[in-house]
ChimeraX commands (.cxc) that place a marker at each C-alpha (Angstrom):
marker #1 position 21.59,31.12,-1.63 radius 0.5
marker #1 position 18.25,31.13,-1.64 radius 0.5
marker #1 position 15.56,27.86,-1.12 radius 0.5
marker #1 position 11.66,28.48,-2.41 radius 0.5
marker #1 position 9.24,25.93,-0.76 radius 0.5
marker #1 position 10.03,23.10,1.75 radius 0.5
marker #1 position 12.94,20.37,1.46 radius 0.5
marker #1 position 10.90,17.00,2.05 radius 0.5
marker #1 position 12.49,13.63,1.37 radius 0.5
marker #1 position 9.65,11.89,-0.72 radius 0.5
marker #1 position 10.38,15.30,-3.33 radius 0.5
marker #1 position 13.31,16.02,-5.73 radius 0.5
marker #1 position 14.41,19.74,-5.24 radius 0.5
marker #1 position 15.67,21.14,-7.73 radius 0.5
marker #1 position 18.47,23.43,-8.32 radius 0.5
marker #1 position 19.36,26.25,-10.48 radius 0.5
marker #1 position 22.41,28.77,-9.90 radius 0.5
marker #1 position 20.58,32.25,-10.66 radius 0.5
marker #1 position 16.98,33.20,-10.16 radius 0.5
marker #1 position 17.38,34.51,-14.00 radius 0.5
marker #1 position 17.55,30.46,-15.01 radius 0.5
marker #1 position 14.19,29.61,-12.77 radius 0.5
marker #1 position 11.79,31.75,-14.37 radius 0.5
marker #1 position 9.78,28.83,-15.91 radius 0.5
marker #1 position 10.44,26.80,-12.65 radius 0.5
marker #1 position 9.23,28.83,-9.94 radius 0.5
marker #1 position 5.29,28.03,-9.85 radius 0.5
marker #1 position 5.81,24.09,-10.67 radius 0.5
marker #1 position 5.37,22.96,-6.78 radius 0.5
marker #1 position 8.94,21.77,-6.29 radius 0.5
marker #1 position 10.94,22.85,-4.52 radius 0.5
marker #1 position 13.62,25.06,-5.58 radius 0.5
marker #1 position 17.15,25.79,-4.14 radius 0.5
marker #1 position 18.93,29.04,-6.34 radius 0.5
marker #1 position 22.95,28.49,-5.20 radius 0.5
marker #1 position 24.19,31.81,-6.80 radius 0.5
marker #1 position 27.39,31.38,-9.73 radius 0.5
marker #1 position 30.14,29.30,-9.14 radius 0.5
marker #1 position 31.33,26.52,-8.18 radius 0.5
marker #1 position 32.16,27.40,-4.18 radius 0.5
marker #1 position 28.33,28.95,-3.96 radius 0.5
marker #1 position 26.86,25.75,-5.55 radius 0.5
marker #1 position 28.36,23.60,-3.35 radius 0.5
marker #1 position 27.87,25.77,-0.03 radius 0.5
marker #1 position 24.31,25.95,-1.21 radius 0.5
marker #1 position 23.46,22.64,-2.16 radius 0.5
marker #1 position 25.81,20.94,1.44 radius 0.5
marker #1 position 23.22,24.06,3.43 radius 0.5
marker #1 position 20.20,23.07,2.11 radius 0.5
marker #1 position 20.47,18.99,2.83 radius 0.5
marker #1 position 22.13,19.06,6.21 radius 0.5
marker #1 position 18.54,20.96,7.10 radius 0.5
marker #1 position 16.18,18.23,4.93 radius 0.5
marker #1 position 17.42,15.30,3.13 radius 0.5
marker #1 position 15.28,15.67,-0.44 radius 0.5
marker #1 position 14.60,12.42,-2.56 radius 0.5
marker #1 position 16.88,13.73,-5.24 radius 0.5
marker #1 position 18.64,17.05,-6.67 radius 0.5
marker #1 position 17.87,18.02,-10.37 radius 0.5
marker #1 position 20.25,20.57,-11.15 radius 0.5
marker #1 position 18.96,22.37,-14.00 radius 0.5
marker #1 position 20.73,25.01,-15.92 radius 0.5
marker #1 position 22.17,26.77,-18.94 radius 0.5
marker #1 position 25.54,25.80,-20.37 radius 0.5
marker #1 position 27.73,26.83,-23.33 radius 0.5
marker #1 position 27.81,24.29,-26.45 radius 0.5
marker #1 position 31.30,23.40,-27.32 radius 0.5
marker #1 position 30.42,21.57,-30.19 radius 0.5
marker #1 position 28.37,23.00,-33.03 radius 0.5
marker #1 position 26.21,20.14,-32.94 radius 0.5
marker #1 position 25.38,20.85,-29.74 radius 0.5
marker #1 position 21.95,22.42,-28.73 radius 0.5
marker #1 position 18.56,22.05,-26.76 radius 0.5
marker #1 position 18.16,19.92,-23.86 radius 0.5
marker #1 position 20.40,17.31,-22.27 radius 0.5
marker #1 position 21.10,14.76,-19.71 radius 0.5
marker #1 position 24.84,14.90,-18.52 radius 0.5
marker #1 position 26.29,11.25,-17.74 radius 0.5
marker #1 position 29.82,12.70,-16.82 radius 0.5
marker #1 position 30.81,16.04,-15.22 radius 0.5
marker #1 position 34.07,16.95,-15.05 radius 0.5
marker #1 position 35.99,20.04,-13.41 radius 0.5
marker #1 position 38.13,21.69,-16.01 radius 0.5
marker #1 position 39.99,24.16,-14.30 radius 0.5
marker #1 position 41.71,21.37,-11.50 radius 0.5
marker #1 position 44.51,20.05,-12.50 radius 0.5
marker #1 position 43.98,16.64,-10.67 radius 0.5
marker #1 position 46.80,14.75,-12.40 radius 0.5
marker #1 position 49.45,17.11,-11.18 radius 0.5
marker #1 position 47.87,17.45,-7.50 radius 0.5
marker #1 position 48.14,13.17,-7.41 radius 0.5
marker #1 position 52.04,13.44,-8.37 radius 0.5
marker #1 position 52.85,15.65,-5.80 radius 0.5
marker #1 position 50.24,14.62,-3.04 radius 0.5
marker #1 position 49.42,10.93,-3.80 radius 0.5
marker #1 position 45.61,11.79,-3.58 radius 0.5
marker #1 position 42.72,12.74,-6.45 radius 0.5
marker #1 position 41.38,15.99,-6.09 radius 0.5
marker #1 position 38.54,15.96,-9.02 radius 0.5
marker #1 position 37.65,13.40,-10.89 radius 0.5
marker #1 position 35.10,12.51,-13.12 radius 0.5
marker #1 position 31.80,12.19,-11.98 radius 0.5
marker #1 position 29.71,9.20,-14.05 radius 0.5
marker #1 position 26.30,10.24,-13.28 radius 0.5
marker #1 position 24.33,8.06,-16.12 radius 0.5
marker #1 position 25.08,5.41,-19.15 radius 0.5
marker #1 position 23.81,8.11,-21.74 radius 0.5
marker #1 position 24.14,11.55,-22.22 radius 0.5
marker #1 position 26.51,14.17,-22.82 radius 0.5
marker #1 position 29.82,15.39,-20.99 radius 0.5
marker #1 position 29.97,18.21,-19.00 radius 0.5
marker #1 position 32.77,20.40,-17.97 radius 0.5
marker #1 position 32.23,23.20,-15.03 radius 0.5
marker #1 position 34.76,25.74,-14.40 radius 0.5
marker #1 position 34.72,29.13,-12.15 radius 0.5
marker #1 position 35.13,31.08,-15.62 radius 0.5
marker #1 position 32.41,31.75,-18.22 radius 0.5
marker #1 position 33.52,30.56,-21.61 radius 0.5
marker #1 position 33.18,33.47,-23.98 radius 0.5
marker #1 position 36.04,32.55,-26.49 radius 0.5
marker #1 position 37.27,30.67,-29.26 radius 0.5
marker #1 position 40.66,29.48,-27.97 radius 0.5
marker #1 position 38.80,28.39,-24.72 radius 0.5
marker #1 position 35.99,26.44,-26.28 radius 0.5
marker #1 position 38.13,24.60,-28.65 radius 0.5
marker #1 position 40.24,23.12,-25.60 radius 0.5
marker #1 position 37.18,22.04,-23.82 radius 0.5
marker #1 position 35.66,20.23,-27.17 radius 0.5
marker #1 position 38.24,17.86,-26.68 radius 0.5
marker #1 position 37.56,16.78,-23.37 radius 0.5
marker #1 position 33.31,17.63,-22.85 radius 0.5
marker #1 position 29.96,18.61,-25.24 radius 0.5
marker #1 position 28.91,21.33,-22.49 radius 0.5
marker #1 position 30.44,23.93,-20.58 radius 0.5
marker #1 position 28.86,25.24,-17.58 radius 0.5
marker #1 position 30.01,26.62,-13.57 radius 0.5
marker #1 position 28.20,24.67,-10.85 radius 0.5
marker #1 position 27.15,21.13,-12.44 radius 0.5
marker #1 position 30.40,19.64,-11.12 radius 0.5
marker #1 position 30.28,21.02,-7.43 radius 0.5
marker #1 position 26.64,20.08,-7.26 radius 0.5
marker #1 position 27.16,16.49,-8.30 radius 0.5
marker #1 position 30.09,16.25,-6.11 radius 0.5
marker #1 position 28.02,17.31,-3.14 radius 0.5
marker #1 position 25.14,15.21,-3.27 radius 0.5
marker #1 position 27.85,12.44,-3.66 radius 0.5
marker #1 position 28.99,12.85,-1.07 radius 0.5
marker #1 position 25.88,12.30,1.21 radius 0.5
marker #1 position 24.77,9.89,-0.73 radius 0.5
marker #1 position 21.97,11.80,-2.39 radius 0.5
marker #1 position 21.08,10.59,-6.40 radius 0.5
marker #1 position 21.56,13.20,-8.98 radius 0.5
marker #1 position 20.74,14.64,-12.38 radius 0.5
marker #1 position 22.25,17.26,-14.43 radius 0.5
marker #1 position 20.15,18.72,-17.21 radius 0.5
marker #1 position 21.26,21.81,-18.96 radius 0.5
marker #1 position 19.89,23.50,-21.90 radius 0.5
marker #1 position 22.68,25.03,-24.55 radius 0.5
marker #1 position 22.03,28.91,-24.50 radius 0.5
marker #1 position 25.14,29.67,-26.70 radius 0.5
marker #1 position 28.24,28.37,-28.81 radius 0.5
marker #1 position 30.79,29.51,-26.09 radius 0.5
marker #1 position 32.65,31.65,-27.88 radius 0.5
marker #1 position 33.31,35.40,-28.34 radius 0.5
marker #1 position 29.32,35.90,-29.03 radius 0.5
marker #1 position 28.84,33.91,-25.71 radius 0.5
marker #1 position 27.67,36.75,-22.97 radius 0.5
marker #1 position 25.31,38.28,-25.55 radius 0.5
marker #1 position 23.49,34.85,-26.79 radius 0.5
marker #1 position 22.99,33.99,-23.11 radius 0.5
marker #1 position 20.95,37.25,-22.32 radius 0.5
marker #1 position 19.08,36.93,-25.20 radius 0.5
marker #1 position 18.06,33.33,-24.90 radius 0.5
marker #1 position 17.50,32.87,-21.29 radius 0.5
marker #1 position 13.88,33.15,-21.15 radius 0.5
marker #1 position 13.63,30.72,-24.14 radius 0.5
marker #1 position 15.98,28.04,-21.82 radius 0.5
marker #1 position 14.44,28.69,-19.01 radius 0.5
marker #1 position 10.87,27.34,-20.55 radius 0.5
marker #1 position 12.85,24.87,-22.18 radius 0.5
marker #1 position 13.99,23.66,-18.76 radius 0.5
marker #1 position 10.72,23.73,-17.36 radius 0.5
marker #1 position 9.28,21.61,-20.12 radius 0.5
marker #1 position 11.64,19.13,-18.93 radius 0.5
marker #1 position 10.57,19.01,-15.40 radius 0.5
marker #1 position 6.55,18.57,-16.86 radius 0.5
marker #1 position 8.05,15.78,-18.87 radius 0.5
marker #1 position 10.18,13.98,-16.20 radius 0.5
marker #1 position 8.94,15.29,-13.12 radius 0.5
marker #1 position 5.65,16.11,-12.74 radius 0.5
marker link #1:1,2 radius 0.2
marker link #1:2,3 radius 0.2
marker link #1:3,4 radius 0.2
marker link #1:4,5 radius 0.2
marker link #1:5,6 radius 0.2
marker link #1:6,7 radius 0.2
marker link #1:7,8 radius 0.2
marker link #1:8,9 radius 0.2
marker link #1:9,10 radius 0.2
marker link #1:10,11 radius 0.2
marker link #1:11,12 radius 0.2
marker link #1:12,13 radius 0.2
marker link #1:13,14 radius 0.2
marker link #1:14,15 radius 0.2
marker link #1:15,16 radius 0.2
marker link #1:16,17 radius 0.2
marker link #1:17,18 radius 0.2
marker link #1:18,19 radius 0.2
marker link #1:19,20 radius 0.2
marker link #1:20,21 radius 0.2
marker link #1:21,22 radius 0.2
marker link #1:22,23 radius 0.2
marker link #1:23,24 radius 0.2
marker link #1:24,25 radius 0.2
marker link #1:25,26 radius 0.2
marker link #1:26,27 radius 0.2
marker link #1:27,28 radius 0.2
marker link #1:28,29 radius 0.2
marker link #1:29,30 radius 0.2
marker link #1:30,31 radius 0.2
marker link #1:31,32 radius 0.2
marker link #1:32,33 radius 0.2
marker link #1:33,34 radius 0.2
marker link #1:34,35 radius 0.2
marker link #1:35,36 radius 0.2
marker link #1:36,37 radius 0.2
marker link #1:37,38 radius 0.2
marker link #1:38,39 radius 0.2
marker link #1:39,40 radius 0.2
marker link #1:40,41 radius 0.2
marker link #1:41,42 radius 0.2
marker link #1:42,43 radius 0.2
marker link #1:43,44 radius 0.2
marker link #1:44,45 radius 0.2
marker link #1:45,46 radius 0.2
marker link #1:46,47 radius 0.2
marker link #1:47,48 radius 0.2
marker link #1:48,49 radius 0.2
marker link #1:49,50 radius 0.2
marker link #1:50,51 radius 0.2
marker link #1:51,52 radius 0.2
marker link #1:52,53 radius 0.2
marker link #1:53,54 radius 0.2
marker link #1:54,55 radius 0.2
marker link #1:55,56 radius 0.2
marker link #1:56,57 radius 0.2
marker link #1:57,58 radius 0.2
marker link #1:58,59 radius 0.2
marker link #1:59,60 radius 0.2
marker link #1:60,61 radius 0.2
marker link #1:61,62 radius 0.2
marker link #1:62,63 radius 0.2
marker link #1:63,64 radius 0.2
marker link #1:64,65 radius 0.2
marker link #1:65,66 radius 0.2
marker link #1:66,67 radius 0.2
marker link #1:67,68 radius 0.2
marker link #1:68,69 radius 0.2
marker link #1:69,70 radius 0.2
marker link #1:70,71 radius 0.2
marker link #1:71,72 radius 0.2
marker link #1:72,73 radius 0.2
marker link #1:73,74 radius 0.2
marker link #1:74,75 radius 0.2
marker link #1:75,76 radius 0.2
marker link #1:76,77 radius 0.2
marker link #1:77,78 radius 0.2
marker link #1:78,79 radius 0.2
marker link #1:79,80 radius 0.2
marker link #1:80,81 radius 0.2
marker link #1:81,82 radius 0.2
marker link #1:82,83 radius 0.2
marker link #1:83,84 radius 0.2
marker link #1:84,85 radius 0.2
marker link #1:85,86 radius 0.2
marker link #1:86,87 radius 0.2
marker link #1:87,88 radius 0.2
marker link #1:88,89 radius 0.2
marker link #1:89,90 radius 0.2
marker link #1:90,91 radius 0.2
marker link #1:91,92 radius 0.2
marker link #1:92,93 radius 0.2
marker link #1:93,94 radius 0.2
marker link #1:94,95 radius 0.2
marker link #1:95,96 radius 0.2
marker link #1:96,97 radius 0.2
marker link #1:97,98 radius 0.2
marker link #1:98,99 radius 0.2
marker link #1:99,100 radius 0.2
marker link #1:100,101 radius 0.2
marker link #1:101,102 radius 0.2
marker link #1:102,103 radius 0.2
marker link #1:103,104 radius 0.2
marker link #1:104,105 radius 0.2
marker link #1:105,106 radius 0.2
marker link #1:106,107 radius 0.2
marker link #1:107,108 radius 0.2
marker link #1:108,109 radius 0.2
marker link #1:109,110 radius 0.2
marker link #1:110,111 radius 0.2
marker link #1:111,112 radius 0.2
marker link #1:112,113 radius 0.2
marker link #1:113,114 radius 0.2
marker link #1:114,115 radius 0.2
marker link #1:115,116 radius 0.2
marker link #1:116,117 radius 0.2
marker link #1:117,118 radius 0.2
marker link #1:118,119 radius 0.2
marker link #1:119,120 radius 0.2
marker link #1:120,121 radius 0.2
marker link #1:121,122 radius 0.2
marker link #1:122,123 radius 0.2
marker link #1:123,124 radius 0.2
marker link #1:124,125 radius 0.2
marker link #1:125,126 radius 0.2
marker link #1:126,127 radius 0.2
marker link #1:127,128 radius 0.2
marker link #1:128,129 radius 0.2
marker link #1:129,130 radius 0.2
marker link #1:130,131 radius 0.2
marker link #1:131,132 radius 0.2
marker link #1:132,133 radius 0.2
marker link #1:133,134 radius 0.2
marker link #1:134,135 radius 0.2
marker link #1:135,136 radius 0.2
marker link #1:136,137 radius 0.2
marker link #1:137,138 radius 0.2
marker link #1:138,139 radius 0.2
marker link #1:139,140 radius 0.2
marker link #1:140,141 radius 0.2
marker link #1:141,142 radius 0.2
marker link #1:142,143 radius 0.2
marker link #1:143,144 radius 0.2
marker link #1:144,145 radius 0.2
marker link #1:145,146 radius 0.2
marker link #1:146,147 radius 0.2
marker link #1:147,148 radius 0.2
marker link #1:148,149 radius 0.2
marker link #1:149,150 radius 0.2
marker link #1:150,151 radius 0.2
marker link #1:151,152 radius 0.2
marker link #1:152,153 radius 0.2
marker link #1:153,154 radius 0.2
marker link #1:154,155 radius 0.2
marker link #1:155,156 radius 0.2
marker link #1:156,157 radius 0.2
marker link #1:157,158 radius 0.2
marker link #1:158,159 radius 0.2
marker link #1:159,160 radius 0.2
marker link #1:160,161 radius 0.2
marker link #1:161,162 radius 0.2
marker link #1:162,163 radius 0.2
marker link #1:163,164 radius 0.2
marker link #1:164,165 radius 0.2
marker link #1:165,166 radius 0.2
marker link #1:166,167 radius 0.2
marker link #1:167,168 radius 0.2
marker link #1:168,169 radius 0.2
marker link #1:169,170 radius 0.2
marker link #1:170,171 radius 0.2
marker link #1:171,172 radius 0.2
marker link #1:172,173 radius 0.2
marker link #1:173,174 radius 0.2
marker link #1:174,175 radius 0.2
marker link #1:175,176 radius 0.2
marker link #1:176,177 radius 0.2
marker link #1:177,178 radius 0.2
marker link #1:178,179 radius 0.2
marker link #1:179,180 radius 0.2
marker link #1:180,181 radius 0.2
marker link #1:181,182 radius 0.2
marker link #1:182,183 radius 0.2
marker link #1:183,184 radius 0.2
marker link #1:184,185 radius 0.2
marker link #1:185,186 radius 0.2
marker link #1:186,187 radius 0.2
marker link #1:187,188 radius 0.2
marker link #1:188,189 radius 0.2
marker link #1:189,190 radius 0.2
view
């Protein structure tokens, strides 16, 4: 975890899992919070950061792997979802949700974070029936700012088509995300 500027509560701060994502962000005079992968480090990270400042809103901004072919560029999440919880079978046996859906706006596309990177075939075509986007901290950071009652926004940028290709298009088109991220924030943001 790592936090670049000042936390102030008349600012959004945004947040990006890896320093390699905030290449394009870093000199934009917002502040930035970088969680590290995963689902546990997001939401350490992000639960950290605001129990030291409360900011006027998190923007987590970030790459994520298309599960549709139709998917690409730039997009608002309205619903993130955790795919690897089984939250049905934890309320039969318990009586209590676990991980549900997050609605986070009217429009946009679905989003579905899990603590694995999806890199095949068999794995993407699973998720296309439930989400558009696959990612590994959008869920955790949502749920987090939930919880103190902090707005939200997901934006992630497709870097590849999730599939066996996956590992290899995301290296090679981070830098281009990464600007395309931080053409969103001069849009919307600044």
């Amino acid at each position: 975890m790592q936090l670049h500027g000042t936390i102030s509560p008349d600012r959004p701060v945004l947040v990006v899992a890896l320093e390699l994502e905030a290449v394009a962000l870093r000199n934009l005079g917002l502040p930035m919070l970088v969680t590290g992968a995963g689902k546990v480090n997001a939401a350490v990270a992000v639960a950290t950061a605001i129990n030291v400042a409360r900011p006027s809103e998190l923007i987590n901004l970030g790459t994520a792997g298309g599960l549709k072919d139709n998917v690409t560029g730039t997009h608002i999440v309205s619903t993130v979802l955790e795919h690897d919880v089984d939250d049905a079978a934890i309320h039969a046996i318990a009586e209590v949700h676990c991980s549900l859906p997050i609605n986070l706006s009217r429009e946009g596309l679905i989003l579905a974070t899990g603590d694995r990177f999806i890199a095949n075939a068999q794995d993407r075509q699973l998720l296309a029936v439930i989400a558009d986007m696959a990612d590994m901290e959008g869920y955790a950071i949502a749920r987090a700012a939930r919880a103190a009652g902090i707005p939200v926004t997901l934006v992630k940028e497709v870097s590849d088509q999730a599939g066996e290709q996956a590992a290899k298009s995301w290296t090679e088109t981070l830098d281009e995300c990464s600007a395309s991220l931080g053409a969103w924030v001069h849009a919307h943001l600044l």
